[in-house]
C-alpha positions as CSV (number, residue, x, y, z in Angstrom):
1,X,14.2,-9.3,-30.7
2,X,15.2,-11.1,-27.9
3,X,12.5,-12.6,-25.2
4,X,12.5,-12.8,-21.9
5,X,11.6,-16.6,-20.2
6,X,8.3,-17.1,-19.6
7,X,6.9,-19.7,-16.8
8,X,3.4,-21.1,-17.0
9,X,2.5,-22.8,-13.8
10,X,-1.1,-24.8,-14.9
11,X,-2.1,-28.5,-14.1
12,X,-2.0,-28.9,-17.8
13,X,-0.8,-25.9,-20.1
14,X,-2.1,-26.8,-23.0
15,X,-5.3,-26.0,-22.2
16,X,-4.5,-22.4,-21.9
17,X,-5.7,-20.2,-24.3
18,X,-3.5,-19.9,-27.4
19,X,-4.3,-16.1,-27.4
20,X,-3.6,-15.4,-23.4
21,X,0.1,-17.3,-24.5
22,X,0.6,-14.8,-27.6
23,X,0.0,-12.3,-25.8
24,X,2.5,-13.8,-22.8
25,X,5.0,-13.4,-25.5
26,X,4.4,-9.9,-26.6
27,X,4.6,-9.0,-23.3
28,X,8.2,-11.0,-22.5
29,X,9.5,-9.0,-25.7
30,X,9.3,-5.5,-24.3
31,X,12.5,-3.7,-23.7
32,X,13.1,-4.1,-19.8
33,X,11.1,-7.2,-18.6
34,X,13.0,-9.6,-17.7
35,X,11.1,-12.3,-16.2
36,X,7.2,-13.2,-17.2
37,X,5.0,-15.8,-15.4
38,X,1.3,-17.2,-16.0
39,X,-0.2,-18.4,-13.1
40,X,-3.7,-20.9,-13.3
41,X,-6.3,-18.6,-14.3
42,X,-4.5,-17.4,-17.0
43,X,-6.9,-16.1,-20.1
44,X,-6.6,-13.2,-22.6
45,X,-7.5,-9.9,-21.9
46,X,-7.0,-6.4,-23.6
47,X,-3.8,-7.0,-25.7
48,X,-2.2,-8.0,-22.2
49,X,-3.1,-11.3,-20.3
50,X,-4.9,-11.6,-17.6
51,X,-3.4,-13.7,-14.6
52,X,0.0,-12.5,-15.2
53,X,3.1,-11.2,-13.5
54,X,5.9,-9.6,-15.0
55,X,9.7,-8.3,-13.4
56,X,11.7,-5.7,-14.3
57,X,14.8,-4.3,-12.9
58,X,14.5,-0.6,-13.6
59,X,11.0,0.1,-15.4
60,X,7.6,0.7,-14.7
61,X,5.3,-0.2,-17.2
62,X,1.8,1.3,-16.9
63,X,0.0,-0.7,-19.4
64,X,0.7,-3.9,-17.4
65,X,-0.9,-2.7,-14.3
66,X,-4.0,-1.6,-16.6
67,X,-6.3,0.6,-15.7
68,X,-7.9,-0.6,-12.3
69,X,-5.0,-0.3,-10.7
70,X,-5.7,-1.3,-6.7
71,X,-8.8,-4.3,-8.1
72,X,-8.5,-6.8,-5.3
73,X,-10.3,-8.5,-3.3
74,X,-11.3,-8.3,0.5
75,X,-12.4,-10.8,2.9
76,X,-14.8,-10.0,6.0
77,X,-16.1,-11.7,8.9
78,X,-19.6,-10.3,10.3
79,X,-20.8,-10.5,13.8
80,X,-23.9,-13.0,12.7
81,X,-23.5,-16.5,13.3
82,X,-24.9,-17.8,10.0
83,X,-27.4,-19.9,11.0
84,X,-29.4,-16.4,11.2
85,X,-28.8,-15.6,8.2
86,X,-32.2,-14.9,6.0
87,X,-31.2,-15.0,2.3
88,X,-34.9,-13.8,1.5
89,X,-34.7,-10.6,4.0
90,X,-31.4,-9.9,2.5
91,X,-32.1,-10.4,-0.6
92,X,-35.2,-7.2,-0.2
93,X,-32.6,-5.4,2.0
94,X,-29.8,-5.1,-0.6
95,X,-31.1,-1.8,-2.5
96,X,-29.6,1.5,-2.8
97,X,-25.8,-0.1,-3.3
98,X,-25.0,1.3,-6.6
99,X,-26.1,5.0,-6.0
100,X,-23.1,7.2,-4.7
101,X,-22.3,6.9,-1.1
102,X,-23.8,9.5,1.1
103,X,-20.2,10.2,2.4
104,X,-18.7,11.1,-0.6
105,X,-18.9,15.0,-1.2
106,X,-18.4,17.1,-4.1
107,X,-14.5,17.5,-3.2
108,X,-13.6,13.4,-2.4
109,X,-11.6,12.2,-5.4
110,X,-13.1,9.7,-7.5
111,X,-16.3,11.6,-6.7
112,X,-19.7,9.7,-7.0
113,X,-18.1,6.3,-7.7
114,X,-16.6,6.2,-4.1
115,X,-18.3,3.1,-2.5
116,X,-19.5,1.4,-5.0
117,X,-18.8,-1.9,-6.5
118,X,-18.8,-1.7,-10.9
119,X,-19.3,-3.5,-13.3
120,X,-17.2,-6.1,-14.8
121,X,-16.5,-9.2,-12.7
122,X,-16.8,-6.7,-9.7
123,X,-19.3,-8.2,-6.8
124,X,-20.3,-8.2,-3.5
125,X,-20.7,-12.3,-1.9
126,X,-22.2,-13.3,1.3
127,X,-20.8,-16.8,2.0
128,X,-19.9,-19.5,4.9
129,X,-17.6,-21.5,5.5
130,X,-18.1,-24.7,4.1
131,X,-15.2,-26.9,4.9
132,X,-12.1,-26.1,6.9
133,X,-8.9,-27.9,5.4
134,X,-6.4,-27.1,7.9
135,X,-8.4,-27.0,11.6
136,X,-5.0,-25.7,13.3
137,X,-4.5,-22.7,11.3
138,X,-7.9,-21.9,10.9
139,X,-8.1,-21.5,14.6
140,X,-4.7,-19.6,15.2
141,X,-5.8,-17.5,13.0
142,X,-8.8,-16.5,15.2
143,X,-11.2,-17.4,12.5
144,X,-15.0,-18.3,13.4
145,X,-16.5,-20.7,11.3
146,X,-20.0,-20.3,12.5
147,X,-20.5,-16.9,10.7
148,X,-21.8,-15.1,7.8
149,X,-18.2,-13.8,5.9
150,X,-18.3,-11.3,3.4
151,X,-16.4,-11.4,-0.3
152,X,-15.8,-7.9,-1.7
153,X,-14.2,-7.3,-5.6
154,X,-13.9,-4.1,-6.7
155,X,-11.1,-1.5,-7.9
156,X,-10.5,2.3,-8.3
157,X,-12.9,2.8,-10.9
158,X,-12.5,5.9,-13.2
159,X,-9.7,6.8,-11.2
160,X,-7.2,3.9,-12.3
161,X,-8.6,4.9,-16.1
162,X,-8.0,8.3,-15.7
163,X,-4.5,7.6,-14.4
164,X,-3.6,4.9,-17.7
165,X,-5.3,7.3,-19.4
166,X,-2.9,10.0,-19.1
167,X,0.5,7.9,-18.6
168,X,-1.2,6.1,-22.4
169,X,-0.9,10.3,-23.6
170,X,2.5,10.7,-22.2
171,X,3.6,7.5,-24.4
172,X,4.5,4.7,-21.7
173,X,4.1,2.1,-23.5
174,X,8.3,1.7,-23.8
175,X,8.0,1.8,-20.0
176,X,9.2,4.7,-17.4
177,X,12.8,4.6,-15.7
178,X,11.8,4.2,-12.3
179,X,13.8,6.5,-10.6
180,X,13.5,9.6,-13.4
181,X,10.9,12.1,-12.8
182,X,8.1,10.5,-14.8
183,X,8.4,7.1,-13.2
184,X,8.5,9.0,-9.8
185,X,5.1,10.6,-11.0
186,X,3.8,7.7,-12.0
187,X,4.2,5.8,-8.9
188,X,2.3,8.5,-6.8
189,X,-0.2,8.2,-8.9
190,X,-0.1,4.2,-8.5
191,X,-0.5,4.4,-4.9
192,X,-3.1,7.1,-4.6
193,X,-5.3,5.3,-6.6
194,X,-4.9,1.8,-5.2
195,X,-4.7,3.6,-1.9
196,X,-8.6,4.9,-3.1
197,X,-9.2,1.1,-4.3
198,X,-8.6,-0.4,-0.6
199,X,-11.1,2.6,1.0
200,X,-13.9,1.7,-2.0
201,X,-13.8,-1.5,-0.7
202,X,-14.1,-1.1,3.4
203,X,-16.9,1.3,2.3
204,X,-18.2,-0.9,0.1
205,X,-18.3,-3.5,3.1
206,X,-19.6,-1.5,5.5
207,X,-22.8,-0.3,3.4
208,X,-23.5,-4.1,3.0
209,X,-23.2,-4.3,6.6
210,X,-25.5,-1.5,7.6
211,X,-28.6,-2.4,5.2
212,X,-28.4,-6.2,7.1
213,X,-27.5,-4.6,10.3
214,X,-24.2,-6.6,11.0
215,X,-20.7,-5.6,12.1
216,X,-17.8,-7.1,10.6
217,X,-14.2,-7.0,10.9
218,X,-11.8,-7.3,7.5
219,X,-9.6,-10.1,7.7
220,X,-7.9,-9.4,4.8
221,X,-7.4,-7.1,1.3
222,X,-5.2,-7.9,-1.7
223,X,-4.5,-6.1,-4.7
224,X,-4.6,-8.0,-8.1
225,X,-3.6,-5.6,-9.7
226,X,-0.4,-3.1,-9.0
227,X,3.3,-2.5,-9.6
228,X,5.7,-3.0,-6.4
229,X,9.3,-3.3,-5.2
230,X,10.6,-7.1,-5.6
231,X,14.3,-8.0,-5.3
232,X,15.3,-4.7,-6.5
233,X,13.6,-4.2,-9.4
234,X,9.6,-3.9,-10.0
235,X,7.2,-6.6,-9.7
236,X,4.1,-6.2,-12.0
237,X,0.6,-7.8,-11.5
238,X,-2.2,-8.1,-14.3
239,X,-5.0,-10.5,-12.4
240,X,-2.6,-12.0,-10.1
241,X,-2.7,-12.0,-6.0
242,X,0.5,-11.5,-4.1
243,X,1.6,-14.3,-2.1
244,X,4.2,-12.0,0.0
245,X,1.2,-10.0,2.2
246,X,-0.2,-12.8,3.8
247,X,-3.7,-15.1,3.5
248,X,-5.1,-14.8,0.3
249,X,-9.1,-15.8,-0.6
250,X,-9.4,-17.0,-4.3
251,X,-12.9,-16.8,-5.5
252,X,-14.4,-19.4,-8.1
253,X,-17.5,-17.9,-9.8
254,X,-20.1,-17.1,-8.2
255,X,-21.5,-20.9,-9.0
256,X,-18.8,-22.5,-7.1
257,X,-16.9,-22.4,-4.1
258,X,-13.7,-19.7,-2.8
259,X,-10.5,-20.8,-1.3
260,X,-8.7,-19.1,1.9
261,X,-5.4,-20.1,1.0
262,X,-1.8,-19.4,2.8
263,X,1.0,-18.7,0.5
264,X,4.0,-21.0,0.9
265,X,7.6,-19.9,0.4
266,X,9.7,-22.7,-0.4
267,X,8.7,-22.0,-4.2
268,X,7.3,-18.9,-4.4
269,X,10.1,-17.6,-6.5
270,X,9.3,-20.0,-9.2
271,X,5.9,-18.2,-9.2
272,X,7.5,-14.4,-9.4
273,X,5.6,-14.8,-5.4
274,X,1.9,-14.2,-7.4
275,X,-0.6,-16.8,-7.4
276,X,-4.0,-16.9,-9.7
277,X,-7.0,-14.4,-8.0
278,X,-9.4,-16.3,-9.1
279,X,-10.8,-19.0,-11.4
280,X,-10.2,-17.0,-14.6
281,X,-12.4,-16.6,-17.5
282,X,-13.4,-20.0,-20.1
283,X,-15.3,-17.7,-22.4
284,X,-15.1,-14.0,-23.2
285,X,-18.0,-11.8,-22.7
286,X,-19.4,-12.4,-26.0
287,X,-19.0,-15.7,-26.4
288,X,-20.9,-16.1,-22.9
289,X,-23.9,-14.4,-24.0
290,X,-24.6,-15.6,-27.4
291,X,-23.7,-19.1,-25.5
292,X,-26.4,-18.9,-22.9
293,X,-29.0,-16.7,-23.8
294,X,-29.6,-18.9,-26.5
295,X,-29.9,-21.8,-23.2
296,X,-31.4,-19.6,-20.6
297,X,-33.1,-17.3,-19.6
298,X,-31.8,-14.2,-17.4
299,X,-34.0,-15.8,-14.2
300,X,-32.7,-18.9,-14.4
301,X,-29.4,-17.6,-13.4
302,X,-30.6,-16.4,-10.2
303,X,-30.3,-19.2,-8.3
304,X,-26.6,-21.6,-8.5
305,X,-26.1,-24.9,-8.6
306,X,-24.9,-25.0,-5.2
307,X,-28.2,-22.9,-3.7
308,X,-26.8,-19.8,-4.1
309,X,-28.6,-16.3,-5.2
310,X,-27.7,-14.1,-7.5
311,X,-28.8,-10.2,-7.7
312,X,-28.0,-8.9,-10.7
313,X,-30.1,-6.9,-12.8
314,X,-28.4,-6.2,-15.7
315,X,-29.7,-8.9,-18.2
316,X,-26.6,-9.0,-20.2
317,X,-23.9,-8.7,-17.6
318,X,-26.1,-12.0,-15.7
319,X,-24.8,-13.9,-18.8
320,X,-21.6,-12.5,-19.5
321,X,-20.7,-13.3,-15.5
322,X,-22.2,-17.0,-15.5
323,X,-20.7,-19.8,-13.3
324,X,-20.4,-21.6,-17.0
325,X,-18.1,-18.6,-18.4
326,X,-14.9,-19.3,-15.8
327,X,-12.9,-22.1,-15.5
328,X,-12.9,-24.9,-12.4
329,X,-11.6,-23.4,-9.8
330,X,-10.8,-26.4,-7.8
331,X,-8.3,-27.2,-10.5
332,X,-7.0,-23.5,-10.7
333,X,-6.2,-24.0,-6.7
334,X,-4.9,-27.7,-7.7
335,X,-2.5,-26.3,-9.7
336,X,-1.2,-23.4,-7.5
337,X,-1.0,-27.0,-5.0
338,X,0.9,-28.9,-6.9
339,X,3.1,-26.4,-7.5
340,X,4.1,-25.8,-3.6
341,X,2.8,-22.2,-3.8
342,X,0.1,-22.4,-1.2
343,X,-1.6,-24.6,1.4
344,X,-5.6,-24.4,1.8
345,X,-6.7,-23.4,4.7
346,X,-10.9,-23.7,4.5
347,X,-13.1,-23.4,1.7
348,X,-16.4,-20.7,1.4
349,X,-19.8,-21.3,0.0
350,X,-21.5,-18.6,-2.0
351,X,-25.2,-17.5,-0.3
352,X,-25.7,-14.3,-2.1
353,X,-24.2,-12.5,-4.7
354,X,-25.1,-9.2,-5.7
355,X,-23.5,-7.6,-9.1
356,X,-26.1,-4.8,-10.2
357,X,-29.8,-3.8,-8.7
358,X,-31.9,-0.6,-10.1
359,X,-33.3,1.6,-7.5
């Protein structure tokens, strides 16, 4: 069975997860992929790894993609200059975000789940800016640093499942010819659902707005997750940002601080142009809770090391999505760095983070 090579770019590989790298090399054997690269954050996921991108030259491969196909990440700057900011009047403000959006009627696709954020590592972050690394840049790019910014992550929620879903009963696991009538198909279905991903999170954003009152402008969205055109073939990405659409923000947890980085291309090949989308996960779900509940309990997690809050209501989930449970960001950013893949432009502190809150 032959293999196709596989590039990890990490400050020190061998501290990546044995399992993320099996599972690397499952993926480098299919029939079709020709090039496989793990980027920084790299851990194990579902039988595919997470922080991933794979090429292939004529197939689509469904399962890669997964099944929240359009997750990413969008990055807004509010109208409030952040010395206004009131983390306790927010932090009553913030109910209501996880019913369904009074917008969506009984005929918009994806239905109740349109505007709202999930579960998962899916979050809503008010932040600031903390430090700005590259002063010219920051300002050309008409950035303010004086106000409150806005970090949404969220996907297409049971519409990207429903779509894996029924590609997973058609058999794609072998992959799709791209340009026969199934991998046509499949593409429209791609797009309409990470098409639905981008509009869950400008919703998401501006209900976040409105219960604080603010206006805000998106400076950017990326998709972590998606299948694309790339040097004639098709570029895959499991957990990986794109560094071929402009600025991309990597988040640490919600403990630590976010990057606003600027991809570079002198050696973006090297990284199949993908860079980590965040810090990655240091222990599974599991492994987080029985870890710290045993050390903590749920409140403590509330407030971060660095002053941050944290709204999250679901007492297992505020275990399973502790600062202690991902990697060190600053080294996942090192590494992307040291590499040549990006240049940092300024770095965000976490104020608020809201995950879950019963009505």
């Amino acid at each position: 069975m032959s293999e196709a090579p596989i590039r990890v770019i990490a400050a020190d590989p061998a501290r990546i997860d044995p399992v993320a790298l099996e599972q690397l090399r499952g993926t480098a054997t299919l029939d079709g992929i020709e090039r496989v690269v793990g980027l920084p954050d790299l851990h194990a996921g579902r039988g595919i790894a997470v922080g991933a991108a794979f090429w292939s030259p004529d197939r689509l491969f469904p399962h890669l993609v997964g099944s929240d196909i359009g997750c990413g990440m969008a990055l807004w700057e509010t109208d409030l200059p952040v010395r206004k900011f009131r983390p306790d009047k927010a932090e009553r403000s913030l109910h209501g975000l996880d019913t369904p959006w009074e917008g969506a009627g009984e005929d918009s696709e994806g239905g109740a789940a349109l505007g709202t954020i999930g579960g998962g590592n899916h979050f809503a972050e008010f932040q600031r800016i903390e430090r700005i690394v590259d002063d010219a840049r920051f300002n050309a790019l008409g950035f303010r640093a004086d106000r409150l910014w806005l970090m949404v992550h969220s996907g297409s929620r049971g519409l990207g499942q429903a779509v894996l879903d029924h590609w997973r009963a058609r058999g794609c696991e072998g992959g799709l010819a791209a340009t026969g009538a199934d991998g046509i198909a499949y593409l429209a279905d791609h797009d309409r659902a990470a098409g639905w991903a981008v509009l869950n999170r400008e919703i998401i954003a501006r209900r976040f707005c409105a219960k604080l009152g603010l206006a805000g402008e998106c400076r950017l969205d990326i998709l972590h997750n998606s299948v694309t055109p790339h040097r004639g073939g098709w570029l895959h990405r499991k957990g990986a940002a794109p560094a071929d659409r402009g600025l991309v923000v990597i988040p640490g947890s919600r403990g630590d601080f976010s990057y606003l980085v600027e991809p570079l291309a002198d050696h973006a090949d090297d990284a199949l142009h993908s860079l980590a989308h965040g810090a990655g996960r240091r222990w599974s779900r599991s492994d987080a809770h029985a870890k710290l509940s045993r050390r903590f309990k749920a409140s403590d997690l509330e407030r971060t090391a660095l002053g941050g809050r944290v709204i999250c209501e679901d007492r297992r989930l505020i275990f399973e999505e502790a600062p202690e449970a991902y990697k060190d960001i600053h080294d996942v950013v090192g590494a992307l760095v040291g590499a040549g893949l990006v240049r940092v432009i300024a770095l965000l502190r976490p104020l608020l983070s809201y995950k879950t809150r019963r009505t």
